[in-house]
C-alpha positions in Angstrom: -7.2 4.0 -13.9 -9.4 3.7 -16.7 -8.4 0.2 -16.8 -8.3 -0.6 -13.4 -10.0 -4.4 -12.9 -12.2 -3.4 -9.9 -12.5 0.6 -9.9 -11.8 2.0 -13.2 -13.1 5.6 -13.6 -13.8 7.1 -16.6 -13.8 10.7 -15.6 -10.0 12.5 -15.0 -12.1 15.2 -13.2 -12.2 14.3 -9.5 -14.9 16.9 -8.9 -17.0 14.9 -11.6 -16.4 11.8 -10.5 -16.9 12.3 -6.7 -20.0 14.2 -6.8 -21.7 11.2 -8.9 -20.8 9.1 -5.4 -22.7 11.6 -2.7 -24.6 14.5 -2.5 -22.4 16.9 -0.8 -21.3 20.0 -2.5 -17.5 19.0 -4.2 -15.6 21.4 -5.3 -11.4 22.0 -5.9 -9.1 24.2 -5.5 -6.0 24.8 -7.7 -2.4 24.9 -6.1 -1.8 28.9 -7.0 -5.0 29.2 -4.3 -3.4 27.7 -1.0 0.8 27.8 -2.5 0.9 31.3 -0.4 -0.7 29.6 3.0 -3.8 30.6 4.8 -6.7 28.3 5.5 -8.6 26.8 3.3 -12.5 27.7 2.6 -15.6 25.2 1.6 -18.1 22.7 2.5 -18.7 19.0 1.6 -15.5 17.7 -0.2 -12.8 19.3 -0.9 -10.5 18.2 -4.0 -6.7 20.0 -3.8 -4.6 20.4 -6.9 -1.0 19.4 -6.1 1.9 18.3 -8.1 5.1 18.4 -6.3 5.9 18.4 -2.2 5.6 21.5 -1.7 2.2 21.9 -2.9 1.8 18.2 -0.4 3.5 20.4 2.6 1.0 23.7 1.5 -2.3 22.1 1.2 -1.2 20.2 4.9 -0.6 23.4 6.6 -3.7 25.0 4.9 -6.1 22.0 5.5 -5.1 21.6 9.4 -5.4 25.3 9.6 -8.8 25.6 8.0 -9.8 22.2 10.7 -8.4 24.5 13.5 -11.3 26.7 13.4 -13.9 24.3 12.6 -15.7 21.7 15.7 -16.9 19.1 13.2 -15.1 16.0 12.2 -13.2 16.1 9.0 -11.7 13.7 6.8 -8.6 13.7 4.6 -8.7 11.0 1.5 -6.3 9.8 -0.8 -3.6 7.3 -1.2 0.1 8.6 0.2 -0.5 12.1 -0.7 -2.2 13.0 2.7 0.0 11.3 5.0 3.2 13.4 3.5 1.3 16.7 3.7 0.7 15.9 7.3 4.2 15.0 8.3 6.2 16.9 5.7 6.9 19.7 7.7 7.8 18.4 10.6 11.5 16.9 11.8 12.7 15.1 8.9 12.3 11.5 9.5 16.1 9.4 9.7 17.3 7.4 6.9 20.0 4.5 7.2 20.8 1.7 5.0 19.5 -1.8 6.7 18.9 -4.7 4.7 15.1 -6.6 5.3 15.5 -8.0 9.3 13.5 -11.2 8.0 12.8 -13.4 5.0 10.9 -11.2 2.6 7.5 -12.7 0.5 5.8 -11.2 -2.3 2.2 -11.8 -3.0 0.3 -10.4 -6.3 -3.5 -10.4 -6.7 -4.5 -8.4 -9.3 -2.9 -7.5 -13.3 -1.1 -3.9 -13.2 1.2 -3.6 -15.1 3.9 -1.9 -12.9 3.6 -4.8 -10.4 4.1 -6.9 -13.5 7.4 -5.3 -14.1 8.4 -5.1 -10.4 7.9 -9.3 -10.0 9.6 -9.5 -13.5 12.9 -7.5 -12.4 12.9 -9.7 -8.9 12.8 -12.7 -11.3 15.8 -11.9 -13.2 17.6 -10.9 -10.2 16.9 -14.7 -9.2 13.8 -14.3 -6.7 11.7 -17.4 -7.0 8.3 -17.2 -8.4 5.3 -19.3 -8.9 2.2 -18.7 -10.6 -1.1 -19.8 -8.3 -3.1 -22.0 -10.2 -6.5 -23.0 -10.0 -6.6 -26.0 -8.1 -4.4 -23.9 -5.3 -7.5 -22.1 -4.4 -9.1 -24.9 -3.3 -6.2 -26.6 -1.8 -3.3 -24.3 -1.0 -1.1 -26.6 0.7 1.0 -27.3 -2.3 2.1 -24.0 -2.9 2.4 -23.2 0.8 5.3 -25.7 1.0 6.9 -24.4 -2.3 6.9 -20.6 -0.8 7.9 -22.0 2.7 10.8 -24.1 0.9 12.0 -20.8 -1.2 12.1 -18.9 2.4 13.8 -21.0 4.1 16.4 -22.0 1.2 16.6 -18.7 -0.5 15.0 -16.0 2.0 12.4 -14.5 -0.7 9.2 -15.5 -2.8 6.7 -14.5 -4.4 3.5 -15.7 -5.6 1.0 -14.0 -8.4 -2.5 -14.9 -9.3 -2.0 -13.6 -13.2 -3.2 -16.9 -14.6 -6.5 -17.3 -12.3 -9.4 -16.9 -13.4 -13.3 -17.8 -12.9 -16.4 -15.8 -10.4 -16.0 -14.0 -7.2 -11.7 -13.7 -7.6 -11.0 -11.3 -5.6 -12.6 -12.7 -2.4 -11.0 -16.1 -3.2 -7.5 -14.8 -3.8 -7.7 -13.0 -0.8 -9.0 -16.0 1.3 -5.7 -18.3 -0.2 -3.1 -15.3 0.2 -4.2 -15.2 4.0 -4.1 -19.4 4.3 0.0 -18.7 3.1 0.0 -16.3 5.3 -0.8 -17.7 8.4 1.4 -20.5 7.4 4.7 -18.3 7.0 3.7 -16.6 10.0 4.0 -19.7 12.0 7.0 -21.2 10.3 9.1 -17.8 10.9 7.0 -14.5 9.8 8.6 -13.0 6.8 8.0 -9.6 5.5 4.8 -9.8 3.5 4.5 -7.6 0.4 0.6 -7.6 -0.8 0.2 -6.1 -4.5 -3.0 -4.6 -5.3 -5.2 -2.2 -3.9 -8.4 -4.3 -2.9 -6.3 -7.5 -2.8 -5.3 -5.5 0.2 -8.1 -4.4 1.9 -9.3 -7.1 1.5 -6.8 -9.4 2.9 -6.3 -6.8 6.2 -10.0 -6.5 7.0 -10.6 -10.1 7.1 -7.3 -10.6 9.2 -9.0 -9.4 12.4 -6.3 -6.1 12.3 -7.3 -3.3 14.1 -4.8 -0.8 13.0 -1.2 -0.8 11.3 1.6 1.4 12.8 3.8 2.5 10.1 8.0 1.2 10.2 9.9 2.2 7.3 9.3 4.0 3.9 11.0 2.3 1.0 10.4 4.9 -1.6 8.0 7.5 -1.9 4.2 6.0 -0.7 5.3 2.6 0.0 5.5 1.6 3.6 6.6 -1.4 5.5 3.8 -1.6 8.5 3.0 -3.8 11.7 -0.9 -4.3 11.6 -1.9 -4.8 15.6 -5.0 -6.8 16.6 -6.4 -9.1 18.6 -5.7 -12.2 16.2 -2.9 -13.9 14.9 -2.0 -11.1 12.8 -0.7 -8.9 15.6 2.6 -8.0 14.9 3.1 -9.3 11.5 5.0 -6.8 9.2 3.7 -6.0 6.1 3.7 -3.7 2.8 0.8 -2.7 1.6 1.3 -1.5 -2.3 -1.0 -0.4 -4.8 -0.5 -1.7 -8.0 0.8 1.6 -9.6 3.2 2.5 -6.8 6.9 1.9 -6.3 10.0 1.5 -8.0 10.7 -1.5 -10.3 13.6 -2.9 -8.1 10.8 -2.8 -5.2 11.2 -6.3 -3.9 15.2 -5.5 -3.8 14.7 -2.7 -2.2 12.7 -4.7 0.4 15.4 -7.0 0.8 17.8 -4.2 1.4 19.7 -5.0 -1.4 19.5 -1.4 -3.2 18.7 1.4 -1.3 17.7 3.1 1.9 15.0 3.1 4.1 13.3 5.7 5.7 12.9 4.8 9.3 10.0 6.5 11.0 10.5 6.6 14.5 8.1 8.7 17.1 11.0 11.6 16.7 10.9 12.1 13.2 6.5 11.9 13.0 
């Protein structure tokens, strides 16, 4: 994270860091404090210690305890963590092997490393890929037809932005990867796989998306979602992965070529 493009942090104390960004009280609490149960105690934020699922399923039960007696609003943060402390201990979801229902595209905007490795083991495994140049962010309609061609010839793409460069990046990567978008929606609405943390946010909340409803899990905190909204986004299926999440045969996985999925039906949540 130190080296993160858009957020890097140079503190590994959460407390430390946080408190520099508000000025509530932030404190933590180590996993041997809320292991045994109980609620939890404190003001302003509230950073928990946890290293396996267990300490996930202990710090859910102690945090929606501690909300129980409380009438003010309250927040949980993080990236997967809070999700699975919310719905570990409830009915185990299902889990079934089902390959990918629709052609699957993969879309990198920003240089981690594990992403890197994930798009390189897709490669060899003989996923087409194309480097965004340039000239395709001012006129994407080249590449559009070369990721439209590779779904409909080969079911799978993906696209990375590793050799872009130049002001405002982020905006403008996010701004081409919803032109493809749009276009693969209309010519048959593949699974869309969006690398990168802000590449993602950004890309969503300029969609016109009012929510996503998660699908599937394809391993650990990596989803497949439908966003819902108004626009033309409603019902598209997407993933939504950081750039130091997942396995490195994600895209495989995605395809349903490796592994399970985790279905998450309204039983299992």
């Amino acid at each position: 994270m130190s080296r993160h493009p858009s957020t890097p942090i140079d503190e590994a104390d959460l407390t430390v860091f946080l408190a520099r960004q508000t000025g509530r009280p932030v404190t933590s609490r180590p996993r041997t404090t809320y292991a045994a149960g109980g609620p939890l105690t404190g003001e302003g934020v509230v950073v928990l210690d946890a290293l396996e699922d267990d300490d996930l399923r202990a710090a859910g039960g102690s945090s929606s305890a501690w909300h129980r007696g409380r009438s003010s609003r309250w927040d949980r943060a993080g990236s997967a963590a809070p999700s699975g402390s919310t719905s570990a201990p409830l009915t185990p979801a299902r889990t079934r092997t089902r390959p990918c229902p629709r052609p699957c595209a993969g879309a990198r905007g920003e240089p981690e490393p594990l992403t890197a490795r994930q798009i390189a083991v897709a490669e060899e495994d003989g996923w087409p890929c194309r480097a965004a140049a340039d000239a395709d962010l001012a006129d994407p309609a080249g590449l559009a037809r070369w990721a439209l061609d590779a779904l409909s010839a080969r079911g799978r793409a993906i696209i990375h932005t590793r050799e872009l460069s130049g002001p405002g990046l982020l905006a403008r990567i996010a701004a081409l990867f919803e032109s493809l978008w749009r276009e693969a929606r209309a010519a048959g609405d593949p699974l869309v796989v969006v690398c990168g943390g802000d590449t993602s946010s950004r890309l969503v909340r300029g969609s016109g998306a009012d929510a996503l409803e998660i699908d599937a899990v394809v391993a650990g905190n990596v989803p497949i979602s439908r966003l819902v909204g108004s626009s033309w986004v409603d019902g598209a299926r997407v993933v939504l992965k950081g750039g130091q999440v997942g396995p490195e045969d994600l895209f495989n996985r995605l395809a349903g070529r490796t592994s399970d999925l985790t279905d998450l039906t309204k039983e299992s949540l």
